[in-house]
C-alpha positions, 0 to 999 in steps of 0.5 A, a space after each residue: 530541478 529548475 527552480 521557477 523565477 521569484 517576482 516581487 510585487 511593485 506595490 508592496 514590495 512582498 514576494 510573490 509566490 504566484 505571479 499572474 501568467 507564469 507556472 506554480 513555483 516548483 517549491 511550491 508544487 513539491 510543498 503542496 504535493 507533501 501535503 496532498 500526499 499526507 492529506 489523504 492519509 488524514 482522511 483514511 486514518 480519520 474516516 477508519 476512527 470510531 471516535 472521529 465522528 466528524 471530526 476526521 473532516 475538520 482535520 483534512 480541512 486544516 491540511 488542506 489550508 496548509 497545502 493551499 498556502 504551501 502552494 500559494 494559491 488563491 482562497 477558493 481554488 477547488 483542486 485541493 477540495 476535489 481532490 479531498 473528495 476522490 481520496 474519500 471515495 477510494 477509501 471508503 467507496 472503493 475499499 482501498 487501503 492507506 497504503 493504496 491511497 496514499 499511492 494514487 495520491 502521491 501519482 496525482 501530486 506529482 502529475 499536477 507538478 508536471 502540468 504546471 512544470 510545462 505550462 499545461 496548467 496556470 493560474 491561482 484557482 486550478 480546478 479538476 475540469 483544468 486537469 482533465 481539459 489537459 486532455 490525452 496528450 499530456 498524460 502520454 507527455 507525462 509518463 514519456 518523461 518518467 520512463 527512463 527512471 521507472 519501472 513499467 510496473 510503476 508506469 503502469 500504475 501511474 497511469 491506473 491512478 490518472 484513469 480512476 481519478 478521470 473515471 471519478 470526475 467523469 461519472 456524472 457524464 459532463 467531464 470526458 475522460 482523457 484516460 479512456 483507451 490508453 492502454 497501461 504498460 505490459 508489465 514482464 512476469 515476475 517470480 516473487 522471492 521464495 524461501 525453502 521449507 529448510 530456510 523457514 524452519 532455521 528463520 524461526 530456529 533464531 526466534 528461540 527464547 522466552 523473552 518478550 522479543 523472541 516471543 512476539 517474533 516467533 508468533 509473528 513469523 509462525 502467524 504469517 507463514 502458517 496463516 499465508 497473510 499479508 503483513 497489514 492483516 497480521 498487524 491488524 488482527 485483535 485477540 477476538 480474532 483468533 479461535 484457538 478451539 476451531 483453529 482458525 482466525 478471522 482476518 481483513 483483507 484488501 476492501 475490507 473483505 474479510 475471511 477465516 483462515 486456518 492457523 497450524 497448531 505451532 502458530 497457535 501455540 507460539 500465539 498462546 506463549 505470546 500472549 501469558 509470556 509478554 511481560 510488558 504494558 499493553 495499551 492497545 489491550 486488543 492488538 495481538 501484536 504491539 511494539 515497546 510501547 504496547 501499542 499496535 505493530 506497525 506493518 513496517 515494524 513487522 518487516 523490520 523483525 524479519 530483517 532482523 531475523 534473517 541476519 540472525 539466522 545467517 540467511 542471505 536472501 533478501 525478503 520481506 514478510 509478504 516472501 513468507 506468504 509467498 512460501 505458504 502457497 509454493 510450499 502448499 502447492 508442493 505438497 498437493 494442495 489444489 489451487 482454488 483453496 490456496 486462492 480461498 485462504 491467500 483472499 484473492 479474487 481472481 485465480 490467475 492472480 494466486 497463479 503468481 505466487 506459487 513458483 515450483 523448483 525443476 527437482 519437484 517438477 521432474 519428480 512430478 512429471 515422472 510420477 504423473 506422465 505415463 511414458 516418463 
């Protein structure tokens, strides 16, 4: 990558990060764009802590001086604010998670990289009416140049993440939306990994022992597959949550929607092992799930225990804990379970996207076909 000219000023001999008519140093992009990027997680952690109160402001403002001073632009440049104020509005208006705002912002970062890599953007006070005057052309500019080294799924929400930012900034009616017609990249169906009902049952085999590891990780893995959750629903649920006499446990899924999901007696008694047999401090007393710490498992943490656990089994597939909720609805689905509740318990919105996570093998669909067509 090009490193922009460095030019010292005549008058005082100090370099000059931001020279009057010549493009934001590349150094200085990438430095601003790290903060952009940590900000908005700033703002999502903050804005989701009880005891925050205002406080979660006080902290993205302090991000945001450094990300302005990173980036050496002038005192009351506008960008980083309204940027500040559109990563709000996803987290708490849209509903968005961390995971899905950091994302988006992160697309952004590197979008204003590239306008002023190219010139379409200059000067120490950039503001988002700069950024949609820009207009179509340099959107298309932009993911012309990431083509060769992305995915279309990526450029696709590359692209979703340049439209909601317009959408927002155009809302009021006095910004046009440059976004408004491009269509997004057609992104190829893809089948998710998926184990085998025999694959499940030796993962959770090398879950075997009365330790604190082997306890957490057998009840971790029997939640998700039993449960179908995504690996943030499981991490995030607390004791309260889970109804041993129902058979059910209240989880928060994406938007904050929340749903009851029923849970198999073996999670629920791998949960009740658990939760007697953890030897170690809590200091998170109400995370069902905590880490050497005690405090709340991470997503990612979960995702490491599984990768460990399949390397204990001897399994070679390579999956992750979202896989786990991938079997839940193709082994569901194969065993006569209708499509509309395996999309009430996955929490999803729209049936077509349930659709996507149950794959059936050709042996079920001939056993299938034979049972069911009438000239078989």
């Amino acid at each position: 990558m090009n490193v922009a000219h460095q030019d010292v000023a005549p008058a005082t001999g100090k370099f000059d990060p931001f020279p009057a008519e010549k493009p934001l140093p590349v150094t200085n992009a990438l430095s601003a764009h790290r903060s952009i990027v940590t900000m908005s997680a700033v703002v999502v952690e903050q804005a989701d802590s009880s005891r925050s109160g205002t406080g979660w402001e006080t902290t993205a403002h302090r991000r945001l001086e450094q990300a302005r001073e990173a980036a050496g632009l002038a005192s009351d440049a506008p960008l980083l604010g309204e940027l500040l104020g559109f990563a709000r509005y996803l987290h708490v208006e849209r509903g968005h998670s961390a995971n899905t705002v950091r994302a988006y912002m992160g697309d952004i970062g590197r979008y204003v990289i590239f306008l002023y890599e190219r010139g379409f953007m200059q000067g120490r006070s950039p503001d988002c009416n700069e950024l949609v005057a820009t207009g179509s052309g340099a959107v298309k500019s932009w993911l012309a140049s990431r083509l060769p080294d992305c995915r279309r799924s990526t450029l696709a929400r590359n692209l979703s993440s340049l439209r909601t930012l317009f959408r927002f900034l155009s809302r009021d009616g006095l910004l046009a939306d440059p976004g408004e017609g491009m269509k997004s990249p057609r992104v190829p169906a893809v089948l998710p990994p998926c184990l085998s009902v025999e694959d499940v049952d030796t993962l959770l085999e090398s879950t075997a022992g009365s330790d604190d590891g082997s306890l957490r990780d057998r009840a971790l893995l029997e939640v998700i597959y039993s449960c179908g959750l995504r690996a943030s629903e499981c991490v995030g649920m607390d004791w309260t949550d889970v109804n041993q006499e129902l058979g059910v446990v209240r989880v928060m899924g994406k938007g904050n929607k929340e749903r009851i999901v029923p849970v198999g007696s073996r999670a629920l008694d791998a949960l009740a092992h658990y939760r007697h047999g953890w030897t170690r401090k809590r200091s998170d007393v109400d995370a069902v799930f905590v880490n050497w710490s005690g405090s709340r498992l991470s997503s990612r943490s979960a995702g490491r225990v599984l990768d460990r656990r399949l390397l204990e089994s001897g399994l070679s597939a390579r999956v992750g804990p979202h896989s786990l909720r991938h079997s839940f609805a193709t082994h569901l689905l194969e065993s006569g379970a209708d499509l509309r509740s395996i999309q009430e318990m996955l929490g999803h919105a729209s049936l077509s996207t349930t659709q996507k996570y149950t794959h059936l093998d050709m042996k079920h669909l001939s056993e299938v076909y034979d049972r069911a067509h009438p000239r078989a």
